[in-house]
C-alpha positions in Angstrom: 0.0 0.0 0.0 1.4 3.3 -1.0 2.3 6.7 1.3 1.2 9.8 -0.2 2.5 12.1 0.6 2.0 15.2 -1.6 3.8 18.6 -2.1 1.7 21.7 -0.9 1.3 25.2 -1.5 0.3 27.9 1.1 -0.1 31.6 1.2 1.8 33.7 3.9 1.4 34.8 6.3 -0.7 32.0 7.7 -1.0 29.5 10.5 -0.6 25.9 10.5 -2.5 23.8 12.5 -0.5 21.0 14.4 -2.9 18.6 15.5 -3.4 15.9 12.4 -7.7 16.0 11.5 -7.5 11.5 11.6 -10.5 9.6 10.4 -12.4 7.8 13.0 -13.9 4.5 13.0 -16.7 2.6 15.5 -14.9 1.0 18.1 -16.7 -2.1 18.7 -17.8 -3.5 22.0 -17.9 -6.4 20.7 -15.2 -8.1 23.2 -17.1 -7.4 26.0 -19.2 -10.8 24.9 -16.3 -12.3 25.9 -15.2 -13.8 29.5 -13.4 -11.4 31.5 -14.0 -9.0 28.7 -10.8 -9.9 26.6 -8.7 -12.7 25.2 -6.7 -15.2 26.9 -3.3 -15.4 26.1 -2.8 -19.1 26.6 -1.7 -20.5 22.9 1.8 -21.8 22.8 4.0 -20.5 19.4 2.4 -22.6 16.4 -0.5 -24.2 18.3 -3.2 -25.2 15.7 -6.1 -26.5 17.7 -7.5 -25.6 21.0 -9.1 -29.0 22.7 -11.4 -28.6 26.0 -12.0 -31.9 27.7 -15.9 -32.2 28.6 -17.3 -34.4 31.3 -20.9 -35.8 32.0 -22.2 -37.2 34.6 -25.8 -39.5 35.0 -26.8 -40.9 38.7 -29.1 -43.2 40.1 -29.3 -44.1 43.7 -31.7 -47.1 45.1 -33.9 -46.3 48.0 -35.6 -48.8 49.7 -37.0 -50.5 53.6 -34.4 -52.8 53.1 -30.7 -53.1 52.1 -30.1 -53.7 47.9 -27.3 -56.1 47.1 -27.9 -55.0 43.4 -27.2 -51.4 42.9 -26.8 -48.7 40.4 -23.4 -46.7 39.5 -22.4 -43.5 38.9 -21.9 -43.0 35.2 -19.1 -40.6 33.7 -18.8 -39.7 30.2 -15.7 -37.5 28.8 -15.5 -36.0 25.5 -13.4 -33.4 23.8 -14.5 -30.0 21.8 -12.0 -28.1 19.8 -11.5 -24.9 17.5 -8.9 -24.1 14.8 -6.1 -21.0 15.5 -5.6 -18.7 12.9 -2.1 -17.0 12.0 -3.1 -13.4 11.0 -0.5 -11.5 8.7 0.1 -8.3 7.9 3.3 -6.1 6.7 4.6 -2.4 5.5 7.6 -1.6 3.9 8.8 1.8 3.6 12.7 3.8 2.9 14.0 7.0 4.3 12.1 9.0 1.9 8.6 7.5 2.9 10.3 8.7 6.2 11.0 12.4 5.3 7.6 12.7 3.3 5.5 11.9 6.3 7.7 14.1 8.6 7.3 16.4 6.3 3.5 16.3 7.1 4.1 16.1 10.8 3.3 12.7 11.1 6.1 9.6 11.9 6.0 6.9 9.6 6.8 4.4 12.2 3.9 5.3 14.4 1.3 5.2 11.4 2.2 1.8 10.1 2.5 0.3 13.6 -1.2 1.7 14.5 -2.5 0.9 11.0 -1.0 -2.7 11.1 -2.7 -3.0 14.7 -5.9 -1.4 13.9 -6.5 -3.8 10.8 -5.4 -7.1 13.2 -7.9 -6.1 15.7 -10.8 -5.5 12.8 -10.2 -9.2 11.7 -10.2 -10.2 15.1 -13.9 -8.5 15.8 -14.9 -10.5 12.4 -13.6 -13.8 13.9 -15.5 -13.3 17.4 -18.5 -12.4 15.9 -18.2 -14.5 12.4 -15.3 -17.0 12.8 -13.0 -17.7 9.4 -15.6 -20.2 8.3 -19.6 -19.6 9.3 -19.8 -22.9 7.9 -18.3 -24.6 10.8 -19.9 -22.7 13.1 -17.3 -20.6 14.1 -17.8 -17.4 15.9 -20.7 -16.2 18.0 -23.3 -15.4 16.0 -23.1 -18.6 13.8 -22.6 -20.8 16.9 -24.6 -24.1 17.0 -27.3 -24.1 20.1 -27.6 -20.3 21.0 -31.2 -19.6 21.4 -32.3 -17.6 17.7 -35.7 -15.3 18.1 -37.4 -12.5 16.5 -38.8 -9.5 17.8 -42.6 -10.4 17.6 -45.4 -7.9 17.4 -46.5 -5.1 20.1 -50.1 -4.9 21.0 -51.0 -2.8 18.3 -49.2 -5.0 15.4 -45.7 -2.6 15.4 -42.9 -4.9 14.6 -40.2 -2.6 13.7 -37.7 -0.7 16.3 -38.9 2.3 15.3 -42.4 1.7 15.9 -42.5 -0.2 19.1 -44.3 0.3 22.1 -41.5 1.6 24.4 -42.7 0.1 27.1 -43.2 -3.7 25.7 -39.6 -3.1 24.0 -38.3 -2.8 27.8 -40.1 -5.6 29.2 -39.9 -8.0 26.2 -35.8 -7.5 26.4 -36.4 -8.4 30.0 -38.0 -11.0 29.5 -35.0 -12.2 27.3 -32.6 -11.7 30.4 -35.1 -14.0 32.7 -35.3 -16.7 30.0 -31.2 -16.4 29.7 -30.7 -16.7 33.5 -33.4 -19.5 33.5 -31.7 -21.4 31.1 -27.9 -21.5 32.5 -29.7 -22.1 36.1 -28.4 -18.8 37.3 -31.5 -16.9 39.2 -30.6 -15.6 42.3 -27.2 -15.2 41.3 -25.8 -11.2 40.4 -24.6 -11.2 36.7 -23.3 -9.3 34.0 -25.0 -9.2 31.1 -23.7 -7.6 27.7 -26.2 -6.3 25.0 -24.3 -5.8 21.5 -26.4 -4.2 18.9 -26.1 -1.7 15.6 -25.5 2.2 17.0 -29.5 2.9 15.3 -30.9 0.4 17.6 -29.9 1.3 20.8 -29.9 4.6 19.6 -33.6 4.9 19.4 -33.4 3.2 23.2 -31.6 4.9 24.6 -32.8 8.7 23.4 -36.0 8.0 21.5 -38.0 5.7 23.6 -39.4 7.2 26.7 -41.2 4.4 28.0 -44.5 5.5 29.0 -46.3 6.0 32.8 -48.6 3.7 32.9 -45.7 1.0 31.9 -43.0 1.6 34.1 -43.4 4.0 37.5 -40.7 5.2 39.6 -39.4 8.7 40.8 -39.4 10.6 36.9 -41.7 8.3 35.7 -42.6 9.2 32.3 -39.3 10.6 31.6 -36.9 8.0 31.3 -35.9 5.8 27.9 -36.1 1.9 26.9 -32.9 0.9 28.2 -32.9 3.0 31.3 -35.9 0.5 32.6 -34.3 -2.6 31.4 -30.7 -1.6 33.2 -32.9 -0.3 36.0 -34.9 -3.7 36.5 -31.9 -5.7 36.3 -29.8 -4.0 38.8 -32.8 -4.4 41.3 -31.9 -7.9 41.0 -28.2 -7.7 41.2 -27.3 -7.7 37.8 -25.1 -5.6 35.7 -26.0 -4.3 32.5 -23.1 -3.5 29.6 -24.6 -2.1 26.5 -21.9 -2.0 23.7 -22.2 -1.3 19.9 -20.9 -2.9 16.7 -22.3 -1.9 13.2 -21.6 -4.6 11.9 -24.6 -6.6 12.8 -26.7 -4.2 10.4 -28.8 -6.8 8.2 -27.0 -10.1 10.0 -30.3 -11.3 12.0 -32.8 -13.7 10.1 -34.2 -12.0 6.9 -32.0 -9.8 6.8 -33.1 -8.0 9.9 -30.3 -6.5 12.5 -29.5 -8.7 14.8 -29.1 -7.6 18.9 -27.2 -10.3 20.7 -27.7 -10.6 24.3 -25.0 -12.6 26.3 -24.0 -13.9 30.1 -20.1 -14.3 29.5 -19.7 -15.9 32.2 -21.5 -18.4 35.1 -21.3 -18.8 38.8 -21.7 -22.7 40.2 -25.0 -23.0 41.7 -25.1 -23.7 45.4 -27.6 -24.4 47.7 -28.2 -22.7 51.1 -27.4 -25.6 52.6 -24.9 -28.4 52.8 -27.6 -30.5 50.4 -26.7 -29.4 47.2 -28.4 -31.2 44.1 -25.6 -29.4 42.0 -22.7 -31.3 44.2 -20.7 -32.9 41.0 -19.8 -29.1 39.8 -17.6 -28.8 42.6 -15.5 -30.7 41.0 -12.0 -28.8 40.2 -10.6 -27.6 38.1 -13.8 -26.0 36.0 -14.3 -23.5 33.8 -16.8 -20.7 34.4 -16.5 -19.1 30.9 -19.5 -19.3 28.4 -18.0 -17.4 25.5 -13.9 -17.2 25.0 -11.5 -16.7 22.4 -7.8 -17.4 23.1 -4.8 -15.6 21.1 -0.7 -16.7 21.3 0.6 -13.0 22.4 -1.8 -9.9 24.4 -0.8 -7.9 21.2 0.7 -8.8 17.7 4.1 -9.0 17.2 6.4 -7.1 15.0 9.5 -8.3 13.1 11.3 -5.2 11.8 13.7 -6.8 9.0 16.0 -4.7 6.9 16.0 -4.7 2.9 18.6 -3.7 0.3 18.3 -0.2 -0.7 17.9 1.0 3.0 14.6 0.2 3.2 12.7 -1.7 6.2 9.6 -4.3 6.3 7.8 -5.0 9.4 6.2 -8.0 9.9 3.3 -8.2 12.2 1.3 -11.6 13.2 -1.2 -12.5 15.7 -2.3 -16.5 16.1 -6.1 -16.4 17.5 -9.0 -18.5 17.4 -12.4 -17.9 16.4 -15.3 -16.7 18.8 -16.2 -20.0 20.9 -19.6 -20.7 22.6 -18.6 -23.0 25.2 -22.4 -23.0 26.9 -25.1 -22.4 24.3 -27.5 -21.7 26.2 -26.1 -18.0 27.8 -26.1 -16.8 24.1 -29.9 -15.2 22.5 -30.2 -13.3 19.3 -32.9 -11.3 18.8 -33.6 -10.3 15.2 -35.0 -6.6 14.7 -36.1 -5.0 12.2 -35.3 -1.1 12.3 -38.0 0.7 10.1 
């Protein structure tokens, strides 16, 4: 890719403006779906497949006035899931008149290649958490086999685009999706955090548009509050945390080609009883792992090989080995399909 870096003309006297006018681009929340909110750095130089061993478990007791001489096991199954890594690449190349061009323009070369090189890992990387390499396999969270799939069905009075929904039944019916969630992974009663990722026009219109009416939702400033104040609201009354992120990319990538809003528990807590009878007694078993949604990468950052050619040139190398987004429980994953307008 070329620098261009063109002569210029001014007219003096004049004043130049340091600062550099840079183009800016959405910076996706995207990795907050993820356990702990990042990657884990955990793959070894040249590691091609991540394995997780699984283990199930199936029980039956015999109860009885007297004593059985015949009785049933306990019955343990192990399996194994995997993913594929991925060895992302990317390079620039430039001399010491690339150099004196861009200084020229008050820039540093160095700086711009390193942030460009960076900037366009971390795009992929979004694209493989929420797409994978290959849909086909399932790879990446929204393609992921098991996570609950919905639509946004119709209000009361038939509306079933973003735009025109009840903003009251938009609050309760996303509620609803974070009850059916928790229900699902076993976790009621236990404080979570929760991480809605949707296009900026959805939310937008939830957060500034949709002032969910009074006789839906009453509180102090009833009447004056939007869509996603009353579902945040709700759900910290019940100990949960709310993180509500943006990605653009999920514009026309629900069923139909609807946007799609993807509402995710990252992680899970063991369920325990308040006593020392615990009908979940086999999860204590160590060591487990409480993520739902992970993706793993070889270094916290890609690395750069600075190599020198002939003519007094320089290429840097950067690479990053990652996997795809991986749904390790289905069931803390929902996608709602909305259409805007």
């Amino acid at each position: 890719m070329p620098n261009i870096s063109p002569a210029w003309v001014t007219l003096n006297p004049s004043y130049m403006m340091p600062e550099l006018l840079l183009p800016y681009s959405q910076a996706s929340g995207a990795f907050e779906l993820l356990a702990s909110g990042d990657l884990m750095v955990r793959l070894a130089d040249g590691d091609l497949v991540v394995y997780i061993k699984r283990v199930d478990i199936r029980t039956r007791v015999a109860a009885g006035t007297a004593a059985y001489n015949q009785l049933p096991s306990v019955g343990t199954t192990f399996s194994q899931i995997s993913t594929p890594t991925y060895l992302m690449r990317v390079r620039a190349e430039y001399d010491h008149h690339d150099t004196a061009a861009v200084g020229r323009w008050g820039a540093s070369i160095v700086e711009m290649q390193r942030l460009g090189m960076r900037q366009g890992h971390f795009n992929l990387t979004r694209g493989a958490l929420l797409y994978g390499f290959n849909p086909a396999n399932g790879e990446g969270l929204l393609y992921a086999s098991g996570a609950t799939s919905t639509s946004l069905p119709p209000d009361t009075f038939n509306n079933t685009t973003v735009v025109t929904y009840d903003n009251g039944q938009m609050a309760f019916f996303l509620l609803s999706q974070l009850s059916a969630l928790k229900t699902r992974t076993n976790q009621l009663g236990i404080p979570h955090r929760f991480v809605f990722l949707a296009p900026q026009r959805i939310f937008a219109q939830m957060e500034y548009q949709n002032i969910v009416q009074l006789t839906s939702y009453q509180r102090e400033g009833a009447g004056t509050v939007p869509t996603a104040a009353v579902v945040k609201d709700v759900a910290r009354m019940n100990g949960d945390e709310i993180i509500w992120v943006y990605d653009d990319t999920l514009i026309g990538k629900g069923a139909n080609g609807n946007d799609a809003v993807m509402i995710c528990m990252p992680e899970v807590e063991k369920p325990e009883a308040d006593n020392h009878i615990n009908t979940n007694e086999f999860a204590k078993l160590a060591p487990g792992l409480e993520a739902c949604t992970i993706m793993l990468s070889d270094m916290s950052a890609p690395r750069e090989i600075p190599t020198p050619l002939a003519g007094g040139a320089i290429d840097v190398l950067s690479e990053w080995r990652i996997t795809p987004g991986w749904l390790l429980r289905a069931e803390a994953l929902t996608i709602v399909s909305m259409q805007y307008q």
